[in-house]
Each structure stands twice: as structure tokens, then as C-alpha cells.
N, C-alpha and C positions, 0 to 999 in steps of 0.2 A: 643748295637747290633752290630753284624759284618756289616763292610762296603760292598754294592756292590762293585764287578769289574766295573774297571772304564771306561768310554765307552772315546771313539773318543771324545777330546774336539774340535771346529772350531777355526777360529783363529780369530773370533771376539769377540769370549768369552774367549782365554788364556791374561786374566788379569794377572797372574804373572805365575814365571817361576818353582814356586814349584810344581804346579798342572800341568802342562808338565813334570817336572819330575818323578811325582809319574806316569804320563801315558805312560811314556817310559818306567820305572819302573817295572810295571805291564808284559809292553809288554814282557822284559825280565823272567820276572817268568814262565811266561806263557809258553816259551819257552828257558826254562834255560839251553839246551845244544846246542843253534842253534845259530852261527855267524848272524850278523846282523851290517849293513851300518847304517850311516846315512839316504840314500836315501829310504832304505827297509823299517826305521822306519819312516822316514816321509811320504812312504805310507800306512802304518800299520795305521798313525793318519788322513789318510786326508790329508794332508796338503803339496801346492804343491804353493805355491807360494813364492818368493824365501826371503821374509822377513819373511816367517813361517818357513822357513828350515834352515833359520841364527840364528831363535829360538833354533832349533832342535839344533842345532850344541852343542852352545852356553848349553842347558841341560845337551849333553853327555858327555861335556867336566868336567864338575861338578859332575857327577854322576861321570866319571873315580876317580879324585880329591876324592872324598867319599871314594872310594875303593869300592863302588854297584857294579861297572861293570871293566871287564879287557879286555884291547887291546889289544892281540892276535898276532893279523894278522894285519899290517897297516889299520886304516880305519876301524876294523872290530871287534867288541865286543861282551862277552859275559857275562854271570851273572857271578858276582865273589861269589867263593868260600865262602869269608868271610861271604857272607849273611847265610849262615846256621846259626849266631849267630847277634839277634838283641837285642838293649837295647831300654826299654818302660817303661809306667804307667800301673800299673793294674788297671782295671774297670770290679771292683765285680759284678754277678747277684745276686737276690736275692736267687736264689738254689745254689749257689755256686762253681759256675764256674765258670771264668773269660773270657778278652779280653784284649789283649797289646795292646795300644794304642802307636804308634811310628811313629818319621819322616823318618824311616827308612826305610818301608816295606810300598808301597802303601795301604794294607791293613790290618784291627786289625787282629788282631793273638787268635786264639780261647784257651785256657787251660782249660782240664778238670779240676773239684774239687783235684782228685790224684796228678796230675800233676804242680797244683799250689807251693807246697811244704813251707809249710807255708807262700805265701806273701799273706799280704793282699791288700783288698783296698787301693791305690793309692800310693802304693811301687814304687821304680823304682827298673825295675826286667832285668837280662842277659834272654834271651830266645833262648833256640834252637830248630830249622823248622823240622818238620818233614816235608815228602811230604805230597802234598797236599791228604786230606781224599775223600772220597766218594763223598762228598755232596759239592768240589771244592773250600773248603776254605781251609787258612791256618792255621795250629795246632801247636803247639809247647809244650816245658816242661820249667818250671823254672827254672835254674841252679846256679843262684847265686840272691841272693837281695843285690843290688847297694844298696838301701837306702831307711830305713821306712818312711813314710809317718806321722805315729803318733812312740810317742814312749807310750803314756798315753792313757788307754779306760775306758770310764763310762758307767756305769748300774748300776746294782741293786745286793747287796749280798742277797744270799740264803745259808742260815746256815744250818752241818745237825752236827752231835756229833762229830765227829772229825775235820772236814773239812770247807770248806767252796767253792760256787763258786760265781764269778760276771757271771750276765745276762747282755750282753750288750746292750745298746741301740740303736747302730747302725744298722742297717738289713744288713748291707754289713761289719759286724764282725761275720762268721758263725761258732761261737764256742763260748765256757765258758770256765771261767779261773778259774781254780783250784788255792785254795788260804789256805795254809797251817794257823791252826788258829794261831800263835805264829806274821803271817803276818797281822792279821786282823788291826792292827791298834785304838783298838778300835770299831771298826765302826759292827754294830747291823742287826740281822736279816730284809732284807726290808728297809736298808737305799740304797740312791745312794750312791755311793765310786768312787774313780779317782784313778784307778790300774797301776804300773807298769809291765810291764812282765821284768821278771828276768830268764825263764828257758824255753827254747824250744827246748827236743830234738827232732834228726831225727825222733823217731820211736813210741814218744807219739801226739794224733791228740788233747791232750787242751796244751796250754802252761799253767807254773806256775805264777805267781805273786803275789804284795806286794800291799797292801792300802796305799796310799802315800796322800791321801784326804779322809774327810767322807763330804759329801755335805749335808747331813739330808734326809727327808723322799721324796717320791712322791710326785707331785701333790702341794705342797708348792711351791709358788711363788718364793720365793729366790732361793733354793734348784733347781728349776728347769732354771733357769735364769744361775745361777754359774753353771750345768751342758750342758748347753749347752757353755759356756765360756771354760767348761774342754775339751767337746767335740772338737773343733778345737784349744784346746792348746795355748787359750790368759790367758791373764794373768787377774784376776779379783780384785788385788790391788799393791799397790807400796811395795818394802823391806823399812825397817826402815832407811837401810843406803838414799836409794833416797831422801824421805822423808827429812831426816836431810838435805841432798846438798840442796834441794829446800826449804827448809826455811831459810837456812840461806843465801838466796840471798835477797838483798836490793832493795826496789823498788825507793830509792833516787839515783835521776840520779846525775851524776858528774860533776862539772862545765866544763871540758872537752870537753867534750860533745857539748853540749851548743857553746862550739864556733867551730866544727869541721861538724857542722849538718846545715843544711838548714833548715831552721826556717820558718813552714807552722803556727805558732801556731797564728798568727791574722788572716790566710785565715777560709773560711767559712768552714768546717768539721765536716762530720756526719760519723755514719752505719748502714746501714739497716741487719737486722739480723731475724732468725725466733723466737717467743715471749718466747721461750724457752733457746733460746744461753745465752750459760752464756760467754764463749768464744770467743769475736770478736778480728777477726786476721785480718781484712780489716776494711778499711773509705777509703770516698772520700774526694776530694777539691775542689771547686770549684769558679775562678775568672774571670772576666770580665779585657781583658788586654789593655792598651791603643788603640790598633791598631786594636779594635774589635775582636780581635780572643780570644778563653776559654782557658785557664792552669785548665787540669783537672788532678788534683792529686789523684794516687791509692798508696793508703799507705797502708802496709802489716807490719806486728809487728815484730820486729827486734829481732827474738828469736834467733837467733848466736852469738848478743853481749851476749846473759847469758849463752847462751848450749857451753861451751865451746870443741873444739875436746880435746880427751885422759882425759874426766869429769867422774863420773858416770851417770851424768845425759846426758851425749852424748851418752854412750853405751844404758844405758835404753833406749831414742828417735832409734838410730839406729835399736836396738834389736825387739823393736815393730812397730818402721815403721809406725805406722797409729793409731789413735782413732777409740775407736769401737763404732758405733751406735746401739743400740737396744731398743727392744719397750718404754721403763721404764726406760732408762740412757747412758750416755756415760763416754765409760772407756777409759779417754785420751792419747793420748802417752806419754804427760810429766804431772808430779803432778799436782794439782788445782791450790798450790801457784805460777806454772810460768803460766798454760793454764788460770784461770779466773781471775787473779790477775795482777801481773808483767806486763807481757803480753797483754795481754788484752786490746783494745783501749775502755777504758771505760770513757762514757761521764765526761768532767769536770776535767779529770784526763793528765798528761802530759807524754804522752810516746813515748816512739823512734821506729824510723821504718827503712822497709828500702822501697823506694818511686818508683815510674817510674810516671814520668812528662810529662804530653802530651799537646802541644799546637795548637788549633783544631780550624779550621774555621766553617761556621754555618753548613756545609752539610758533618760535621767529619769527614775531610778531616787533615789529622796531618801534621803540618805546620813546628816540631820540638819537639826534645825527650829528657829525661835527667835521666838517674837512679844513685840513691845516696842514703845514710845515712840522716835521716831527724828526728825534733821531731816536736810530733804535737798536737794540744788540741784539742779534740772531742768536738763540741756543742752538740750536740744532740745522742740519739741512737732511733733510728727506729724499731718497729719490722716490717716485709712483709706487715701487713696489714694495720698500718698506713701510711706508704710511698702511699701502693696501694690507699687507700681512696687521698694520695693528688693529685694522678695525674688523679682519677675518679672526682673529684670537682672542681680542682683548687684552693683548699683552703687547708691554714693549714701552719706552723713552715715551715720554710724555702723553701715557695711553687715554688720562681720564682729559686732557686737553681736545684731543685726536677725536675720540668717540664723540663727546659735545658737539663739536665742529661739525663730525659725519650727521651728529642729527640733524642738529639745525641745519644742516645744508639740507639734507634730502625734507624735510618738510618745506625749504623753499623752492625745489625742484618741482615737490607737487603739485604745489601751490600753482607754478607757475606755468604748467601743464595744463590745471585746470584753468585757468585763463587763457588757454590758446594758442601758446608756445608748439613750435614743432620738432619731434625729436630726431633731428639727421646728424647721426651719429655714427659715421662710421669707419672701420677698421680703417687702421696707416699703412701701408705696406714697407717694409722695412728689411736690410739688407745684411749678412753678415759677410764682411768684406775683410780678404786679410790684404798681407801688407803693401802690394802691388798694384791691389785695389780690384780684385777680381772676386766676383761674386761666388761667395761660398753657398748661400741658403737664402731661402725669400721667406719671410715671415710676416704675421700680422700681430700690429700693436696694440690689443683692445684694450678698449674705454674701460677703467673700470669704478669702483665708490669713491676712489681716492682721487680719481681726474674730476666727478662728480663734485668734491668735496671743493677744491680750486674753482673749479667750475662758477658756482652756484654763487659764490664768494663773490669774485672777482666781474658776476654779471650786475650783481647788485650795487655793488660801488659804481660801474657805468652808469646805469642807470641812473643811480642817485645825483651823481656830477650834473647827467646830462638837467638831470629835471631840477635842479637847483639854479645851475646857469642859465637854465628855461624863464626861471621865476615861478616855477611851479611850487615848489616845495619852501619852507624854512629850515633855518637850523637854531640850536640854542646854542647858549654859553660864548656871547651875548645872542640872542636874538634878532635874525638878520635876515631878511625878504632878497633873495634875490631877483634883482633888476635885469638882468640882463637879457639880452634878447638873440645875441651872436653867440652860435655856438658851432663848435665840428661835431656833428651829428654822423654816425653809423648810419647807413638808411637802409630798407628791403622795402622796395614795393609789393604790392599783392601781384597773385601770380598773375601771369596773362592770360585771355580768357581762352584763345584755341590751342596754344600748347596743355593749358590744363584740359580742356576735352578729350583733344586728343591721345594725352595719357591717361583718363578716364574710359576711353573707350578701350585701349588697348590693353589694360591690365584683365578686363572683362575675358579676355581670352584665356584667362588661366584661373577664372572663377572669383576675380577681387573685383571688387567696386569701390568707389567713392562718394562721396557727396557733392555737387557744386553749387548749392542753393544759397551758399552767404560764406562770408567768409571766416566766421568759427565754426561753423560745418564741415569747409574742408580742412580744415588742421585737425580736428576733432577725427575725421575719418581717415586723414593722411597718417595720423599716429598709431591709428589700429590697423591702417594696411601696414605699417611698419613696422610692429610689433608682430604679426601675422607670418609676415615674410621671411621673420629670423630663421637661420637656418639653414635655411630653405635651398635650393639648387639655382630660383631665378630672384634669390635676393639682393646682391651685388646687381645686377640688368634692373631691378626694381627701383631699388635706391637709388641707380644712377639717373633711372628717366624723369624719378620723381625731382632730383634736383633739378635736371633740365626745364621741366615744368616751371620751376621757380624762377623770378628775377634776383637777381646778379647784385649782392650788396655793394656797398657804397658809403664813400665821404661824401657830405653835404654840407652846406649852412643851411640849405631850404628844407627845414622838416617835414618830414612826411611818415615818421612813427618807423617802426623795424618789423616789419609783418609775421616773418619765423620765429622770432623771439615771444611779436606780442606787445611790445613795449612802443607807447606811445613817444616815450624819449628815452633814447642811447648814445652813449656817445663811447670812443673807447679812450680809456685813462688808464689803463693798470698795464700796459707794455710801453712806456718809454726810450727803452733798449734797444729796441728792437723797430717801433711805429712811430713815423713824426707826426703824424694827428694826434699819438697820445702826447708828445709835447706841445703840439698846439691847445689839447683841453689841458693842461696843465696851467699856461701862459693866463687862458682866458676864466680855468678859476681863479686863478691869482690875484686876475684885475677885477672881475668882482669883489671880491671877497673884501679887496681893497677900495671898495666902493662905486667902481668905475662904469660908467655908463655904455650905452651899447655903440662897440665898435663899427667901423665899416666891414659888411663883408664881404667885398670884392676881393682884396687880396688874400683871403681866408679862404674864400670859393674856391682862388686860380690854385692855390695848395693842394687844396682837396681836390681836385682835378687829377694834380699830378699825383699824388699818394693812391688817388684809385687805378691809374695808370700802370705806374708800378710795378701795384702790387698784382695786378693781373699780369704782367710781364714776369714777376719772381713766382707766381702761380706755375705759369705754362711753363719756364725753366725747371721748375719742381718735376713735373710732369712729365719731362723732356730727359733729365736724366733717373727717372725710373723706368721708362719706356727702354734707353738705353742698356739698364743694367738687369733689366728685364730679357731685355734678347741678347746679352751678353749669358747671363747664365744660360738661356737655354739655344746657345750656339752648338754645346757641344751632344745636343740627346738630337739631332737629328736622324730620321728614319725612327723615332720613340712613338709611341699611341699616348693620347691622353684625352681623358672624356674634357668635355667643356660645354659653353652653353653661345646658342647666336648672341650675341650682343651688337650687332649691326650691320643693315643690310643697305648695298649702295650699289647704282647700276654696273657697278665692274668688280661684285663679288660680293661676299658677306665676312665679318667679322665675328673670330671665336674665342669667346675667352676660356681660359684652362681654369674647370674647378679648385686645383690643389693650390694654384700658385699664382691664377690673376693674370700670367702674360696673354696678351692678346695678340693675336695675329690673324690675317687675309687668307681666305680663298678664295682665289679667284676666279671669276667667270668664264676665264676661258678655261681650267682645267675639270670642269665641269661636260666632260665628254659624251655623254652617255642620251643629252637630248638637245635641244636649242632652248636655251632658259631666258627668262624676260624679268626687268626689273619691277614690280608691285609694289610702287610706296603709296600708294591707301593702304595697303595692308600689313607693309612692312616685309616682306616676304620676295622671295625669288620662285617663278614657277616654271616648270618646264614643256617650252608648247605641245608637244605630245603626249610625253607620259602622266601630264598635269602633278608630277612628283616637287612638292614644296618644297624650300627651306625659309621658315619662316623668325624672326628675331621671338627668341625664347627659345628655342627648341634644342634637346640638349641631343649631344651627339657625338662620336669618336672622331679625333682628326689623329694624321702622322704630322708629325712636323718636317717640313719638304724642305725650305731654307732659313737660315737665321742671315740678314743683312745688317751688318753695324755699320756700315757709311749711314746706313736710310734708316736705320732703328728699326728695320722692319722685319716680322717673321710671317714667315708664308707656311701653311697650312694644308694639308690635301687630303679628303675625305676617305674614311675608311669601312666600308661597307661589313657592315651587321652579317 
């Protein structure tokens, strides 16, 4: 939906300098042939004290820098020119219309369906302003697509005597693809297929395409699993050349080795891991040192001694960035024979790492630090819940190891808390699937001391990498300054300033508040409405908005601290298995450590670009096949009741999630019979013009379940009167 105009921020809520931009921004559109001071706009915001107006300053000089705005007249600015042309995301409706989403223009940019001019969903599109329309938003036309989003779309072919077309399965794909049959590929009336487009001219409204995949039929488990892998364009096996490189790596370590490594393998070492991993890319270590104080060892799988840079099996890791999790498997970043094998700290087996050594008095206080090349023998492997049982007993394989670990974790947990960390924690949803692949039972994964325990571990070694290759910190044994200045940084900006109001405002409705006067105030009150909410009936809708509220983490080289966490440097290092950034912080300790100065980091950057890419791609896949197996299970309880709670309201119905089981599904506005109901998003609510009878997002309530849809992942929902 388009953004409201942005009102007057105060200056105890401009937490960062973007959202003053975009409200000086604004102010200029508003008034885009009218000279304007500093001073005129920092009465325009309010803002009159002389560290809000060092603020102001300090925006317009940035916004000049952009080229947004042009000085004139000394002192005196006006909207520039150039803005008549902005570059964005498109964010399809479902009727087919769009919204530019950009940093460019305080607010989305509306595009008719005509005026789109073939982009789709999540293009990055040139866009040119028209003036503002009727109804005071802004409107534009597409002029150029920067850059598809997909280049590949699945659905379903429908054969007729000469032709053919794909149905897609996207709702934000509003068209079929005419498919010459000489393109079919093979592939059969009513199969799903994975199409390229090959032809779209000006003046035709389908484009052409080629079948480049046949996935098989509907409703098939496979068939629908690899479509959804087609749908955000992972990959759902290895080439035969990968394959080849990773076999013919050797899991016999070198004598070399052996003497160039720090030798943990008589210290005591485990992994706790979930009863599924096949992949353990962490263990600990754990020693009692003369002087009383612990050597806890976090050891991480040395996957850069085998991923070698300019490999094939480096580009494959770079190229996919991330393992994908979904309901039924994971599709790793690198082959099984480096991820479950090689790799792999598997109990009994002798493998190389690469370590961060911490040496910790009883109230985890670190005494002294050391990262290095190490090899180590695993005792034991753990899954979550037999660790959790040792530290609910105090019994069990390596108990007085276990318990130590639990402490000093949870003192660094508090710790870490009381500096401002935020605790969004929550449940996985999780499937017991037999052998066909049909969902038997929906369950949830909770967190419990023993994820803590890993947890708290494996955040601290981030941390320490990142602030080492900072040049922040030392290490001894010898004593070493890190220099460096390049690093892959984890990043979280602080929230944005009107989504966090606005979920300020809205939790008010059910008697919680917030704080937004700094930004350890709201973490500080984010923790205690989260803690509060446990339980609770509108805790899952709570949790969910409050993440919303939050900005979207991230690979960087441009530091700018991790806000949720609290941590002014992170980086991540301890999943190399699985994340190519942690072999990139792997690489770039390396090269300090070996004394190397700071690299360039352009091609570091374009990395991290594509790793945060990605991994929001293997997100929404994640997503996308629980949503599926979601309303596979509840295909068969149609005409069933089940309470649930609104969890969102949109002008063509509202959205309900089920208490027991999390599936969410639509009711829609049209079977909403009984009055003429109107969409309210100041309110978030649906009201109806007569009987003024609400439905507002919270409110909890009985639905029947009316349709379950697996083409469209969708379950439809129809109210059941008290």
C-alpha cells in the first residue's frame, strides 16, 4: 500500500538521519517551486533546538550531495529537477497495479497496470513523476527496467492444438506466457514447468517463452517442493563438474598440519546440534586452567582450507551464499561430501578448524583471547535435547562440562541483555512428515537453555572476530593489534522511526506500551513487552509486528554496529557450512592475523550484496514451503471451527491465524454478507457502514475453514457466529 505523508518527526524520536531526510524530502515535494532555509524547514518539522537544527543542517547537506535538492540562492533550496526521475522496486497488487518502492522519494510511487510497461514484481524500475493526482499521491510511468527480479516463472501449462500457455503460480505474475509448442520441452498438459521468457514486445500484453524445466504434476510432494525452489530461483541440485571437485577432496589430513595447528585434541569437546543435523560446523572446549580460570574453546570447521578462492567449488559456495532450509531437507551451499563429511565436526573423527579461544573467570568475565588454526577430536555429539535433559538433572556424558558452559553462558546472556540486546526469540514451526511427504502433525520447536548455551557461545566469538579485524581489540600469545579495517560485517540498523510508532500506537490497544525516547529505552521496553506477551493469545501477532517494526539485517563492509544484538561490531564466523560471509570473515582473519593490511572493499561489498540477496530468497522459500504444508495439512478438516486471532487486515478481507497450529488463512470481504464493510488502515480494522460491527487486527474469534487451495497455498476461512 502507498505510504502516508510523513508528518512532523520530534527530536526525541529522530533516531537516525534517513527519516529526517525523507521529512525534509516530503517538505520539498510538497512545495516544489518554493525557496526554502534551513531555518523555514526546521520550522516546518518543529524543531527548534539548536542540536535538532545541527540535525537539519547536517540532512540538507546530503540531500544537496544526492542531487534531491539544488542551492539556488545561498542558503536557499529548492527541489531538484532531477527528481522527476526515480529508480525503485516494484511491489505488484494483486489487480495489477503497482508501487515503487525507493530511497529516493519519501514516498511509494503509485503505477497504473498500463503504465507498468511490462515490469514485474520486484524489478528495479527508472520511473518518471508525474504530478501529484487527485487523491495527493504520487504517480509515475515506467521508463526503463534497471533489472529483473526473476529471470525464470512456474506454473502450470495448459495445452490447446497449436499453442500452449504457463499459468503462473505467482499472484503477483498478472499474465500467461504463450509457449510456442516446438518450446514445450516435452512437458504435458497440467504439468508444472519452469519457463524462460525469450520475447516481449512493446505492443504484445503476454510475453513469449521456452520450458527450460518440467517439474511433474500438482499436488505431488516433490513436484511441489522443486517448485517452490524454482519459484525463487535456487538451485535444487549440484552440476556434475561440483560434484566431481568435492569428491575428489581427501578427508586425510596432512602431516603439515598437525604441526602448524594448535592441538585441542586431548581437551574435552562436544556439539550440540538439532537431532536432525547432519552438518556440525561448531563444538566446544572446555578446560579447567591452572589459575582457576576456563579456556573455552569455539571451534568452527575450517572450510577455506578445502574451498579454495578461483575453485569451482568456491564460485558454487559464493554463487549460492546460503543453505536452504525447508520443511522436508536442506539444500547445502557446498556438496554433502564437504557439508556432512569433510567438514563436519563429527564425533570420534579428527578435524581442522579454525578456533577463537577464550580464557574466562567464574562470572564470564574474559581474561584473554586467541584465534588460530586448530585440529580437534569431538567426544561426543549432542542433539538440543539431550544437552537440555543434562542441565534439567544434572546428570548424564559430560555433565560437570555441560553445567559450566550453561553458566557461563547464561551470565553472558544477562549481561548482554543488560546492554540492550533484544530478545526475539521465537518458536520454529515444524512438521512431522511420513514417507510421501504428507503432513502428519504441526509442532513447535522451542528455544530452550541448551540453544541458549550454543547461543551465547557462538555470539561472542562473532563478536570478538568482528572487533579484532576492527582493530578494536588485542590478542596475546604473541601480542597482536589488529590493523585491519575491512571486514563482512552483520549489520541491523535502528528501527525506523514511523513503523516503530506505529506499532507503538497499536499495541496501546490491548493495554501495552513502549518507549521511544532513545534507543536503549526501546529495547529495554521491547524486552518487557516480550516477556509480558508470553503466552499470551495476541503473542505470535505481537512478536510478528514487533519484528516488522525492525530493520532487516545484513552483510556489509560499512559498519554501522548490529542494533538487536547491541553490538557495536559483528560479524558472522561460526557457520561456514552453511554462509559464505562466514568464509569470507574466515579469509580476512586470516590475512590479518598474517599481518596484512586493509584490503579493498569493493569486491567484498558486491559479495555481501549478493549473500544478503540470497539469503532473503532462501528466507521466503522457507516460508513458502511451510505456508504450503500448512494448508496441505489442513486440506482435509474442511467445514472444522477453530478459534484463531486477526493477524491482518487488507482491503479485500482480513487475515486469521489458528491458535493450535499457526496456519493462517483469508476471509474475505466479499463473504462478509451481512453489511457493506470498508477497509480502515489508520486503524487496522474492517468496519461495517451500517451496523458499524468491526473486525479489527487482534481480535480473536471462531472461523470454519471454507477452502484449502495448494496451487495458491491458500486457505480461505468463513466467519462463524457466537
Amino acid at each position: 500500500m502507498s505510504k502516508k505523508k510523513k508528518k512532523p518527526i520530534q527530536k526525541q524520536l529522530m533516531v537516525d538521519l534517513k527519516s529526517l531526510k525523507n521529512n525534509i524530502l516530503a517538505i520539498f515535494n510538497a512545495e516544489p517551486s518554493v525557496l526554502l532555509n534551513y531555518k523555514q524547514i526546521s520550522n516546518r518539522l518543529e524543531i527548534t533546538d539548536s542540536e535538532g537544527r545541527e540535525l537539519v543542517h547536517k540532512a540538507i547537506d546530503m540531500l544537496k550531495k544526492d542531487e534531491l535538492i539544488d542551492e539556488v540562492q545561498k542558503g536557499k533550496y529548492v527541489l531538484s529537477v532531477r527528481q522527476a526521475y526515480v529508480t525503485g522496486k516494484v511491489d505488484l497488487a494483486r489487480n495489477g497495479y503497482g508501487f515503487i518502492v525507493t530511497d529516493e522519494y519519501p514516498e511509494d510511487i503509485f503505477v497504473s497496470m498500463r503504465n507498468l510497461n511490462h515490469a514485474i514484481h520486484g524489478d528495479t524500475v527508472k520511473v518518471y513523476l508525474f504530478a501529484k493526482n487527485k487523491k495527493n499521491r504520487p504517480e509515475g510511468e515506467v521508463v526503463e527496467i534497471v533489472k529483473r527480479a526473476k529471470e525464470t516463472i512456474v506454473g502450470v501449462i495448459e495445452m490447446s492444438k497449436n499453442f500452449a500457455f504457463l499459468i503462473p503460480d505467482g499472484k503477483q505474475i498478472p499474465f500467461d506466457i504463450f509457449i510456442p509448442t516446438r518450446s514445450l520441452n516435452k512437458a504435458k498438459n497440467g504439468q508444472k514447468a519452469v519457463v524462460r521468457i525469450t520475447e516481449w514486445s512493446s505492443g504484445n500484453k503476454n510475453p513469449i517463452g521456452e520450458v527450460i524445466d518440467v517439474l511433474g504434476f500438482p499436488g505431488e510432494h516433490e513436484t511441489e517442493i522443486h517448485a517452490i525452489l524454482a519459484e525463487f530461483e535456487l538451485p535444487n541440485k549440484f552440476s556434475a563438474e561440483v560434484d566431481a571437485a568435492a569428491n575428489a577432496i581427501t578427508d586425510k589430513i596432512p602431516d603439515e598440519e598437525y604441526k602448524n595447528r594448535r592441538d585441542f585434541r586431548g581437551v574435552t569437546t562436544f556439539t550440540i546440534d538439532p537431532a536432525d543435523a547432519k552438518d556440525f560446523d561448531d563444538a566446544l572446549s572446555l578446560r579447567k586452567l591452572d589459575n582457576g580460570n576456563w579456556e573455552v574453546g569455539v571451534h568452527i570447521a575450517d572450510v577455506t582450507y578445502y574451498v579454495r578462492p578461483g575453485t569451482i567449488l568456491e564460485e558454487e559456495a559464493s554463487t549460492r551464499a546460503t543453505s536452504v532450509y525447508l520443511v522436508d531437507r536442506v539444500v547445502p551451499m557446498l556438496p554433502e561430501r564437504i557439508s556432512n563429511f569433510v567438514c563436519s565436526l563429527r564425533p570420534n573423527e579428527e578435524k581442522l578448524c579454525y578456533s577463537a579461544v577464550f580464557e574466562m573467570n567464574d562470572k564470564a568475565e574474559i581474561q584473554s583471547q586467541w584465534f588460530g588454526r586448530t585440529i580437534i577430536l569431538s567426544d561426543r555429539r549432542f542433539a538440543y535435547e539431550e544437552a537440555q535433559k543434562v542441565i534439567d538433572t544434572g546428570e548424564g556424558d559430560f555433565k560437570d562440562e555441560i553445567l559450566t558452559l550453561h553458566k557461563l553462558a547464561q551470565t553472558l546472556r544477562t549481561e548482554r541483555y543488560k546492554k540492550g540486546s533484544i530478545s526475539f526469540e521465537r518458536d520454529e514451526v515444524k512438521f512431522e512428515i511420513d514417507e510421501k511427504g504428507k503432513p502428519l502433525r504441526v509442532f513447535y520447536k522451542v528455544m530452550g537453555e541448551s540453544n541458549q548455551l550454543i547461543e551465547e557461545f557462538m555470539l561472542l566469538a562473532n563478536k570478538k572476530v568482528a572487533e579484532y579485524c576492527s582493530g578494536v581489540i588485542t590478542v596475546d600469545s604473541p601480542p597482536r593489534i589488529g590493523k585491519g579495517k575491512t571486514m563482512v560485517y552483520r549489520i541491523h540498523a535502528q528501527p525506523n522511526v514511523e513503523k516503530l510508532n506505529s506499532f507503538a500506537a497499536f499495541i496501546t490497544k490491548f493495554g501495552y506500551k513502549i518507549s521511544t525516547v532513545s534507543a536503549k529505552k526501546i529495547s529495554e521496553s521491547l524486552n518487557s513487552l516480550l516477556e509480558t506477551v508470553k503466552g499470551k493469545t495476541q503473542q505470535n501477532l505481537i512478536e510478528t509486528l514487533a519484528l516488522r517494526s525492525m530493520a532487516k539485517a545484513e552483510y556489509s563492509t560499512a559498519n554501522i554496529g548490529h542494533y538487536g544484538l547491541s553490538f557495536k561490531h559483528y560479524s558472522h564466523f561460526t557457520s561456514p557450512i552453511r554462509r559464505y560471509p562466514d568464509m569470507m570473515a574466515h579469509r580476512l582473519l586470516t590475512y590479518y592475523l598474517n599481518g596484512g593490511q586493509t584490503p579493498n572493499p569493493d569486491v567484498l561489498e558486491s559479495q555481501c550484496k549478493q549473500s544478503s540477496d540470497m539469503e532473503k530468497r532462501a528466507v521466503d522459500a522457507e516460508r513458502a514451503s511451510i505456508k504450503y504444508k500448512q494448508v496441505e495439512f489442513m486440506s482435509d478438516k474442511v467445514g472444522q471451527v477453530f478459534e484463531g486471532v486477526i493477524s491482518g487486515v487488507t482491503e479485500f478481507g482480513f487475515f486469521v491465524e489458528l491458535t493450535e497450529t499457526k496456519c493462517e488463512g483469508l476471509v474475505p470481504m466479499r463473504d462478509l454478507v451481512d453489511d457493506f464493510y470498508e477497509f480502515d488502515d489508520d486503524n487496522y480494522c474492517i468496519v461495517g457502514r451500517r451496523k458499524k460491527k468491526k473486525f479489527q487486527l487482534g481480535d480473536i474469534l471462531k472461523v470454519e475453514v471454507a477452502r484449502a487451495n495448494l496451487l495458491k497455498k491458500q486457505l480461505d476461512f468463513k466467519m462463524v457466529e457466537e
